[in-house]
N, CA, C and O atoms as a Tripos MOL2 file, in Angstrom:
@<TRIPOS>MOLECULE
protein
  212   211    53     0     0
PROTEIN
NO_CHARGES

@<TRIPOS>ATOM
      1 N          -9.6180  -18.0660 -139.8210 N.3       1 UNK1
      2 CA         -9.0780  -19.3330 -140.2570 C.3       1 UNK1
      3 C          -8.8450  -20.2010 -139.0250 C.2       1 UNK1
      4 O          -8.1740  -19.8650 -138.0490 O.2       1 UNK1
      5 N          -9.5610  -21.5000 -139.2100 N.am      2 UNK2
      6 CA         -8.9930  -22.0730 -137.9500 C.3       2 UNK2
      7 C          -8.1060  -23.4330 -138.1580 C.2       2 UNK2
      8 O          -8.3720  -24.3980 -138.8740 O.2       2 UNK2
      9 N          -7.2820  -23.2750 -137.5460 N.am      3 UNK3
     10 CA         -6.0590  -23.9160 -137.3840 C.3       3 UNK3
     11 C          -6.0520  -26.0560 -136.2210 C.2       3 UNK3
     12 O          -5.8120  -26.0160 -135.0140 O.2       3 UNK3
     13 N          -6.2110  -26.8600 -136.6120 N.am      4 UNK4
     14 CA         -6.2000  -27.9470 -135.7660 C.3       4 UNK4
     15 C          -5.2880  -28.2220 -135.3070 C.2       4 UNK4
     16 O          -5.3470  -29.3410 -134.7990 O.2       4 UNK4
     17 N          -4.0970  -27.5900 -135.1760 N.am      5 UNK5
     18 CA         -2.9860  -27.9680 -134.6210 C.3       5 UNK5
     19 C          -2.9370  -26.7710 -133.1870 C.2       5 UNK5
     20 O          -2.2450  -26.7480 -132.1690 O.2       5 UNK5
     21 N          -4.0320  -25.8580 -133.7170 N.am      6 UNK6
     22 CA         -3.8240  -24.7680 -132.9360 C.3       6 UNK6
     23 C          -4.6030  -25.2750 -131.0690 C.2       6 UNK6
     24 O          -5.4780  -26.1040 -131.3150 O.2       6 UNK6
     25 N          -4.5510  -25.1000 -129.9220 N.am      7 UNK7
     26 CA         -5.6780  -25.5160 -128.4570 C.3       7 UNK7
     27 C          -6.1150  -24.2570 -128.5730 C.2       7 UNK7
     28 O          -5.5450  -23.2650 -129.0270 O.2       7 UNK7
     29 N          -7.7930  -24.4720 -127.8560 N.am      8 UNK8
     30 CA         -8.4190  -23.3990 -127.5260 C.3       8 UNK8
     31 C          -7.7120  -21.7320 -126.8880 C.2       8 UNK8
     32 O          -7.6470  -20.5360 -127.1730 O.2       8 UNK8
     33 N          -7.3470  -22.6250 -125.9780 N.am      9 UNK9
     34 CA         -6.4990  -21.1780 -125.3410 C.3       9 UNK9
     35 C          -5.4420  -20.3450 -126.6790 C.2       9 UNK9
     36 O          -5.5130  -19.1640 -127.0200 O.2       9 UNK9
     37 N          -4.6760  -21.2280 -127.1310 N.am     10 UNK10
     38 CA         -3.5880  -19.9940 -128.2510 C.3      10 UNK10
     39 C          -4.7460  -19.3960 -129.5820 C.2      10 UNK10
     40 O          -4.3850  -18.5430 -130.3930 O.2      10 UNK10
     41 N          -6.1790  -20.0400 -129.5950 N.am     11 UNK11
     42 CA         -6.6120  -19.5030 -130.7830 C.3      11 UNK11
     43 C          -7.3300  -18.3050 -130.0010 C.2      11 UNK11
     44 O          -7.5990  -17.3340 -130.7080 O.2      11 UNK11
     45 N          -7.7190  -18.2160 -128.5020 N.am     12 UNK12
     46 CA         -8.3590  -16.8490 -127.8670 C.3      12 UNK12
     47 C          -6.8420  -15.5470 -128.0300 C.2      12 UNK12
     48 O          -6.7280  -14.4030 -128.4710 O.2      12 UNK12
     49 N          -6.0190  -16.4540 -127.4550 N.am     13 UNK13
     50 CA         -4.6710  -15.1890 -127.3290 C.3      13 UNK13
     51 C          -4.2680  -14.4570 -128.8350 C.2      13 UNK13
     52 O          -3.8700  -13.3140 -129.0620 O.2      13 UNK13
     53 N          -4.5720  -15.7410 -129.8720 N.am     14 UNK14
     54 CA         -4.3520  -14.8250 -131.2880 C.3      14 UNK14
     55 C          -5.3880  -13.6160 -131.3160 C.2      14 UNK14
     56 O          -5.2070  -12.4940 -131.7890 O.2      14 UNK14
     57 N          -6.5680  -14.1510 -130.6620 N.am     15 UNK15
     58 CA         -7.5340  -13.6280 -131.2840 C.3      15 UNK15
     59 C          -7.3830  -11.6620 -130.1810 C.2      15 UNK15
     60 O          -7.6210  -10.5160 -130.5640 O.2      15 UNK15
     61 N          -6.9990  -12.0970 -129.1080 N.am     16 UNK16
     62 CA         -6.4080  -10.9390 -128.1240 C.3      16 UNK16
     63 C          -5.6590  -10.3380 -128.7410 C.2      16 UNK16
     64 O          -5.4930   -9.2000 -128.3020 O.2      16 UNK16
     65 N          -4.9780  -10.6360 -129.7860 N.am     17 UNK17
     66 CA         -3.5970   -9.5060 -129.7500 C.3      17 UNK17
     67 C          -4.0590   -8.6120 -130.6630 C.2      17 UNK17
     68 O          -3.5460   -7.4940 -130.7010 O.2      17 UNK17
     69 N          -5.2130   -8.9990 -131.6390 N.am     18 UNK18
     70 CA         -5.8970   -8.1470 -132.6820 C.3      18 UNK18
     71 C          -6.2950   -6.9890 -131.6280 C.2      18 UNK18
     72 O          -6.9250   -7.0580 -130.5730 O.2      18 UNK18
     73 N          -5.4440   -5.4370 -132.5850 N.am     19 UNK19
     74 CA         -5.9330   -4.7630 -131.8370 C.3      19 UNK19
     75 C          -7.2070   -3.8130 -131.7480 C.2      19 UNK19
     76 O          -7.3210   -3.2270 -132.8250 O.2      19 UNK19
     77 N          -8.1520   -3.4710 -130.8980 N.am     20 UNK20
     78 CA         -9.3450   -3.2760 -130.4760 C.3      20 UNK20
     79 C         -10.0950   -1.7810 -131.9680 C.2      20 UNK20
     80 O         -11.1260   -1.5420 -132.5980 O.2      20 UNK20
     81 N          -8.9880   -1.3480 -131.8300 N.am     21 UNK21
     82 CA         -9.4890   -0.4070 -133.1590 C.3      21 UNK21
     83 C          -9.7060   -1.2210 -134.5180 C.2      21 UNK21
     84 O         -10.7950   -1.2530 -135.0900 O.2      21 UNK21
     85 N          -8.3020   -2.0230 -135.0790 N.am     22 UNK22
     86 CA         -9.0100   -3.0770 -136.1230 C.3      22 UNK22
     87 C         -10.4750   -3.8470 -135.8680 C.2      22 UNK22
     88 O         -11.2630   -4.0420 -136.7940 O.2      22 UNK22
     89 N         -10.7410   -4.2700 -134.4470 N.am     23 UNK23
     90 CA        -12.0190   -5.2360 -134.4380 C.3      23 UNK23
     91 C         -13.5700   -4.1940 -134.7110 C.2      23 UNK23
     92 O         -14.6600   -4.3640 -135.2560 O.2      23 UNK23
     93 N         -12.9790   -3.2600 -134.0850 N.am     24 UNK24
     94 CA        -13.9380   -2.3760 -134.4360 C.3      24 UNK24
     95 C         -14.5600   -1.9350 -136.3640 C.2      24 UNK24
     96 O         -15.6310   -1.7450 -136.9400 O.2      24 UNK24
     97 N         -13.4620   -1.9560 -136.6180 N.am     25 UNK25
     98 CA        -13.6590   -1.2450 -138.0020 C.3      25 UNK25
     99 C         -14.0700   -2.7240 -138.3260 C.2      25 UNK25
    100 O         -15.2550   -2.5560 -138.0380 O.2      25 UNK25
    101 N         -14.0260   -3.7660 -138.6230 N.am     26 UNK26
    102 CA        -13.9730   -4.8980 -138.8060 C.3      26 UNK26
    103 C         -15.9010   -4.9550 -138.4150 C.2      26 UNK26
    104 O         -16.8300   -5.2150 -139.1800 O.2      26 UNK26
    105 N         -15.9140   -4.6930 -137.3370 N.am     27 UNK27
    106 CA        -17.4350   -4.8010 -136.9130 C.3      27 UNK27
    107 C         -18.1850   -3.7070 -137.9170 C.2      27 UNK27
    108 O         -19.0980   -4.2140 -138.5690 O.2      27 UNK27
    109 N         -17.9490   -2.2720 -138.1530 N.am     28 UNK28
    110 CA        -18.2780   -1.5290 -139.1580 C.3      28 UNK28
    111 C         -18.8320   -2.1640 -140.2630 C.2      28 UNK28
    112 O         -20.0210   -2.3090 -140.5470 O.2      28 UNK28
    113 N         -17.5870   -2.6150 -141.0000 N.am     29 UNK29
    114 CA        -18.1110   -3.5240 -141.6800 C.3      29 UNK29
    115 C         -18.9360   -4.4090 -142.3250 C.2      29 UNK29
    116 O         -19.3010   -4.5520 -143.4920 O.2      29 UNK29
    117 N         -19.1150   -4.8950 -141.4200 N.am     30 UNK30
    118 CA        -19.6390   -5.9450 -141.3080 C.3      30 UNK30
    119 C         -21.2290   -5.6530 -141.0700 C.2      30 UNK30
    120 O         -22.0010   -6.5830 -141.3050 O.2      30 UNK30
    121 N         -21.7430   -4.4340 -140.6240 N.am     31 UNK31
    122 CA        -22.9060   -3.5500 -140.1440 C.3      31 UNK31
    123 C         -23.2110   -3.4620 -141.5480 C.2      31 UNK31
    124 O         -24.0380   -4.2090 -142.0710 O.2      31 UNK31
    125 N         -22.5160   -2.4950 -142.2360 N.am     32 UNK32
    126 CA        -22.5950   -2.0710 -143.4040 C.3      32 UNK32
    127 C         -23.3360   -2.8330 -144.6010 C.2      32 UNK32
    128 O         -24.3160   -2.7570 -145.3420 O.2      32 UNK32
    129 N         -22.3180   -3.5490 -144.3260 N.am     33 UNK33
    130 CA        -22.3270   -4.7000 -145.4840 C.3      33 UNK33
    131 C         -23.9790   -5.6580 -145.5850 C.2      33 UNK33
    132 O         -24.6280   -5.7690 -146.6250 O.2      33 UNK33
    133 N         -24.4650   -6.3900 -143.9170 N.am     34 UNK34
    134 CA        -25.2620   -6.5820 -143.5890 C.3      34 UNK34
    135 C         -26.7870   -5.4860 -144.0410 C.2      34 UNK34
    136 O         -27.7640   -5.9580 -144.6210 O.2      34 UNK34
    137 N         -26.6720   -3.9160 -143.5960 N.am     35 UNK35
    138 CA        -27.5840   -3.1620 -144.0660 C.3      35 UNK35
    139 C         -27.6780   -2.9360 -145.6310 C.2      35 UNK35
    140 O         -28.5670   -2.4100 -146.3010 O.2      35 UNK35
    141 N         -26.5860   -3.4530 -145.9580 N.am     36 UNK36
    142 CA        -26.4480   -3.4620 -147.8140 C.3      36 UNK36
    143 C         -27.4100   -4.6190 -148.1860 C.2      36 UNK36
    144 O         -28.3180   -4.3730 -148.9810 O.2      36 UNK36
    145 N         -27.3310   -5.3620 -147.8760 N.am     37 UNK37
    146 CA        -27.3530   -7.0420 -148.3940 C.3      37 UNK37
    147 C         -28.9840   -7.4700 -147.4150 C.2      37 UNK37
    148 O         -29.5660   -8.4710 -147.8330 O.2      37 UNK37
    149 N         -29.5340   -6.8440 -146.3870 N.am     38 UNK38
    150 CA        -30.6200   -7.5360 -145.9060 C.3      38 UNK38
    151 C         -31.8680   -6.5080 -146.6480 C.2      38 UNK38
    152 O         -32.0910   -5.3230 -146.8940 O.2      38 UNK38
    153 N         -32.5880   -8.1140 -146.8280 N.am     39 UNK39
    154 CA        -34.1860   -7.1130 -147.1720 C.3      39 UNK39
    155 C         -34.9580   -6.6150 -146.2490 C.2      39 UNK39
    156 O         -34.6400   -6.6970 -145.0630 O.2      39 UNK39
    157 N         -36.0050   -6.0670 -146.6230 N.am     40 UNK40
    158 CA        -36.6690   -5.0510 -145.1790 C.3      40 UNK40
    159 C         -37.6120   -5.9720 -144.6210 C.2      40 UNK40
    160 O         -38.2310   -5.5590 -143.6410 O.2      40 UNK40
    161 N         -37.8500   -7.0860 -145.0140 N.am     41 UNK41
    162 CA        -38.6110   -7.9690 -143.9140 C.3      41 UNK41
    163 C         -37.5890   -8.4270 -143.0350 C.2      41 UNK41
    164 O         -37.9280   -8.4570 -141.8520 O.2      41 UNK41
    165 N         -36.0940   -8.8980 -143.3730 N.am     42 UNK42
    166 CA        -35.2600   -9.4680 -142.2230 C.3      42 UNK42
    167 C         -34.8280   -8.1930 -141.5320 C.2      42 UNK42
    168 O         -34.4140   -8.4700 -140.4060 O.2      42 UNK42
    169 N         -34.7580   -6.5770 -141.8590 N.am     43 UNK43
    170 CA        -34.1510   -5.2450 -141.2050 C.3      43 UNK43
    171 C         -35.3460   -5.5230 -140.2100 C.2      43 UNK43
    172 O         -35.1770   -5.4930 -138.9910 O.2      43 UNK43
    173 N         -36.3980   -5.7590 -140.7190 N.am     44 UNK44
    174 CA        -37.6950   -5.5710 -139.7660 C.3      44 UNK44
    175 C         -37.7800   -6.6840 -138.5130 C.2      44 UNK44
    176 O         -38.2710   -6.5080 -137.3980 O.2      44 UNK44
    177 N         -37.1860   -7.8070 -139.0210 N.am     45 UNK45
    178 CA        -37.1610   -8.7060 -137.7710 C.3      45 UNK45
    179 C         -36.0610   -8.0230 -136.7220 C.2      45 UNK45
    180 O         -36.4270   -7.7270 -135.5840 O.2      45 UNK45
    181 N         -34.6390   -7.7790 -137.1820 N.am     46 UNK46
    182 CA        -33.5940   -7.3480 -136.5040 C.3      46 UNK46
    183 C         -33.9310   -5.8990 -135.6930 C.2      46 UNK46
    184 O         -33.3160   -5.4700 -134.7170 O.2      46 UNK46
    185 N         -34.8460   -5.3980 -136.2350 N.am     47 UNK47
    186 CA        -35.6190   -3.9000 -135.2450 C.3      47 UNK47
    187 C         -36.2280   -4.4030 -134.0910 C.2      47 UNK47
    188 O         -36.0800   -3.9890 -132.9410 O.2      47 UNK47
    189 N         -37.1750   -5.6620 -134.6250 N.am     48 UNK48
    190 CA        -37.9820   -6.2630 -133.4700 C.3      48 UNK48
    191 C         -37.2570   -6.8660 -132.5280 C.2      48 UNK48
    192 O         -37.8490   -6.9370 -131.4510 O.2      48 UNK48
    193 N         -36.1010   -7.3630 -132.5510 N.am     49 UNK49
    194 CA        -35.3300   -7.8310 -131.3640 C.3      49 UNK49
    195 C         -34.3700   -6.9170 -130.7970 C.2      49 UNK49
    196 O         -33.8920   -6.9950 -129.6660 O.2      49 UNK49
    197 N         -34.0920   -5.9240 -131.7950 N.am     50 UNK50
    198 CA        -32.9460   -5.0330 -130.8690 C.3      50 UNK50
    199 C         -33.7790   -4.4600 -129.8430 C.2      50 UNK50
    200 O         -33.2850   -4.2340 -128.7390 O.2      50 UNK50
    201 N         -35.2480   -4.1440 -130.1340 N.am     51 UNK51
    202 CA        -36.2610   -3.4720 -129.2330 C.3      51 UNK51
    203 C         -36.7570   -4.7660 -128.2010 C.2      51 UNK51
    204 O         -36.8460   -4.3140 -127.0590 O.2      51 UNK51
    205 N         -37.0070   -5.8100 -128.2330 N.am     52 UNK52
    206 CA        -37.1920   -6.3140 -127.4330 C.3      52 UNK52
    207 C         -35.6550   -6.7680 -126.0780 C.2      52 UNK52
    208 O         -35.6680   -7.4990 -125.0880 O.2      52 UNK52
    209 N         -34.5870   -5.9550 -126.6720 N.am     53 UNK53
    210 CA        -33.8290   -6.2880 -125.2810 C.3      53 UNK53
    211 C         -34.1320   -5.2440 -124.4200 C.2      53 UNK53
    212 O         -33.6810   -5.2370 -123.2750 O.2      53 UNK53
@<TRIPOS>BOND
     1     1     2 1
     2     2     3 1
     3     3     4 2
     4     3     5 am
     5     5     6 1
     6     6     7 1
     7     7     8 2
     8     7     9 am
     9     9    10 1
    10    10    11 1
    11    11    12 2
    12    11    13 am
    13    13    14 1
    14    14    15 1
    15    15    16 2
    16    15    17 am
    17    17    18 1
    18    18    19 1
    19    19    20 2
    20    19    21 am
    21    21    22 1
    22    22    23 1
    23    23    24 2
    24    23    25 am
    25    25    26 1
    26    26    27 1
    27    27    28 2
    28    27    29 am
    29    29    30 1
    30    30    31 1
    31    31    32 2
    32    31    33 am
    33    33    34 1
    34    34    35 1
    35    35    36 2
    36    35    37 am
    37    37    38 1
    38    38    39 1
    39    39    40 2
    40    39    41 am
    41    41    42 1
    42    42    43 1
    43    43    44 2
    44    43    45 am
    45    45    46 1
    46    46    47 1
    47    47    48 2
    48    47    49 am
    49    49    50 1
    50    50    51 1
    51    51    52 2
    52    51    53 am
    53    53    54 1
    54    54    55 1
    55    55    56 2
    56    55    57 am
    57    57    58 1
    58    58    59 1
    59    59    60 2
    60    59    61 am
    61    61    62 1
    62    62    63 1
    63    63    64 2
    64    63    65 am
    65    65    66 1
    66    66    67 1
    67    67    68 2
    68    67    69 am
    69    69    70 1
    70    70    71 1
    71    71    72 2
    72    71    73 am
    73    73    74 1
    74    74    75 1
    75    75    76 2
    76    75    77 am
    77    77    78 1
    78    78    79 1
    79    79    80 2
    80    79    81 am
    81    81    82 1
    82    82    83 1
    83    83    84 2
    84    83    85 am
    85    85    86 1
    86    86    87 1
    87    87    88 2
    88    87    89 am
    89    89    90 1
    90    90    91 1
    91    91    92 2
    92    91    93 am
    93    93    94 1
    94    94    95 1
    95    95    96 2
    96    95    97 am
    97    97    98 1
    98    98    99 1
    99    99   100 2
   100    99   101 am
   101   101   102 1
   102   102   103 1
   103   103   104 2
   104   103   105 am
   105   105   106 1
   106   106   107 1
   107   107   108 2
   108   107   109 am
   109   109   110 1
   110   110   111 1
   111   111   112 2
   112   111   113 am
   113   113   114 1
   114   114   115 1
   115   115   116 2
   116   115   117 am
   117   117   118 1
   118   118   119 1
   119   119   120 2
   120   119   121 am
   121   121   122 1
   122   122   123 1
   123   123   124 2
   124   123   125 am
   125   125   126 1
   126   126   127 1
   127   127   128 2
   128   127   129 am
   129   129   130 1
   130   130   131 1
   131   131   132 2
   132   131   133 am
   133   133   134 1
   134   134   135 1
   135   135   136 2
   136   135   137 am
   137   137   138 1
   138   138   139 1
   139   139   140 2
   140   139   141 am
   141   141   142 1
   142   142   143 1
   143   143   144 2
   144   143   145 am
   145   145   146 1
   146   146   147 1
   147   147   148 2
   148   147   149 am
   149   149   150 1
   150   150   151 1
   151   151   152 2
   152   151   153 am
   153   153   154 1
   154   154   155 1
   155   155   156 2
   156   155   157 am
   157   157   158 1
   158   158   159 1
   159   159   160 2
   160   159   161 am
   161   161   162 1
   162   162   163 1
   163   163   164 2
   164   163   165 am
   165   165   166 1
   166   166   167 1
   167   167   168 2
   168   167   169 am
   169   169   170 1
   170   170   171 1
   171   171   172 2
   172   171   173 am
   173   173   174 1
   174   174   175 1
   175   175   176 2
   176   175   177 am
   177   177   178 1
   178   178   179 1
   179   179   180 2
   180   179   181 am
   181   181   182 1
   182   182   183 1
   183   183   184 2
   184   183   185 am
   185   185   186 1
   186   186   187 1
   187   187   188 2
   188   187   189 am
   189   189   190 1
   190   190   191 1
   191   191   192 2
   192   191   193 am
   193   193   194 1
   194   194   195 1
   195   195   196 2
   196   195   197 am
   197   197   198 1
   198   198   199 1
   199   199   200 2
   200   199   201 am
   201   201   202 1
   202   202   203 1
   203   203   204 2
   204   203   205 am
   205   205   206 1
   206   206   207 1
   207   207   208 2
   208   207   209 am
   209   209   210 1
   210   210   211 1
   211   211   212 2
@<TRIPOS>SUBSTRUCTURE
     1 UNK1         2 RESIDUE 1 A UNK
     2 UNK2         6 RESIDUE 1 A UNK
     3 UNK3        10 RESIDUE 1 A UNK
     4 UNK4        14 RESIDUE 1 A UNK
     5 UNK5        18 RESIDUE 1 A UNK
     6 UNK6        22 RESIDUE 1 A UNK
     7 UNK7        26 RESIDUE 1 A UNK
     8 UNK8        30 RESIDUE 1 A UNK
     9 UNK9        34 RESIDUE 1 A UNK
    10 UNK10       38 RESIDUE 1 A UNK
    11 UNK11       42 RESIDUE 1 A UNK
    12 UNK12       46 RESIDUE 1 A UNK
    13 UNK13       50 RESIDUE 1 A UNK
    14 UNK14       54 RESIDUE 1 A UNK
    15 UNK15       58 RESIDUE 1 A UNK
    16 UNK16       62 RESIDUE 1 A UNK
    17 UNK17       66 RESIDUE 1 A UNK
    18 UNK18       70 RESIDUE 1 A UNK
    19 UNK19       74 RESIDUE 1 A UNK
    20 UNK20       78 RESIDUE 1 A UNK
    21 UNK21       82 RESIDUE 1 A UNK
    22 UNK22       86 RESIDUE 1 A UNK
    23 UNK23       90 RESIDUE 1 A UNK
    24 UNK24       94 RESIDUE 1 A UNK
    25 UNK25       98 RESIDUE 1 A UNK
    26 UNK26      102 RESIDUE 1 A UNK
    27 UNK27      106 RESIDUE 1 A UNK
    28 UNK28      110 RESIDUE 1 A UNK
    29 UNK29      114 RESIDUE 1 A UNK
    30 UNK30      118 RESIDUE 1 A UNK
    31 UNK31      122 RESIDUE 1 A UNK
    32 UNK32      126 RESIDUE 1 A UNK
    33 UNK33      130 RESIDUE 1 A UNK
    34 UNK34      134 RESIDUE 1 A UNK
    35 UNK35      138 RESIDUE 1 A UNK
    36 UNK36      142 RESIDUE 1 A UNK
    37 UNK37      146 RESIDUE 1 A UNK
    38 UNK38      150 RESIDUE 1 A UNK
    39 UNK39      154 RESIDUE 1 A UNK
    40 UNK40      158 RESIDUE 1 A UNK
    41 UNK41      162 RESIDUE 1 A UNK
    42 UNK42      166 RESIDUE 1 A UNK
    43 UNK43      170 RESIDUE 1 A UNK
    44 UNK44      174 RESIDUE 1 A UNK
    45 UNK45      178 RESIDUE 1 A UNK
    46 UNK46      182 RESIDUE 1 A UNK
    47 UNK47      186 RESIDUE 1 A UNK
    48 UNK48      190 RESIDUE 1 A UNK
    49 UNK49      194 RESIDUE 1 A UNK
    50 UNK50      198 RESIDUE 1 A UNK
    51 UNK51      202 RESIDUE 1 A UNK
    52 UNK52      206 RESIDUE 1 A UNK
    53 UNK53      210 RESIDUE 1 A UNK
């Protein structure tokens, strides 16, 4: 949620205090959800670039 009353800097420090195990599971997630929901021509693009780094 972003906030306009909020400056750059206090919306990084909110975003710091989240702690590193929630962001994680949060990223899980979000993996998951993504391998749920993409078809195998876009899995197939996302293979081709994880391999090209």
């Amino acid at each position: 949620m972003t906030f306009e009353w909020e400056t750059e800097d206090e919306r990084l420090l909110r975003f710091m205090k989240i702690p590193p195990k929630k962001k994680l599971e949060w990223l899980q997630e979000m993996h998951e959800f993504m391998v749920k929901c993409s078809s195998k021509r876009t899995m197939a693009i996302r293979r081709k670039l994880r391999e090209m780094k």
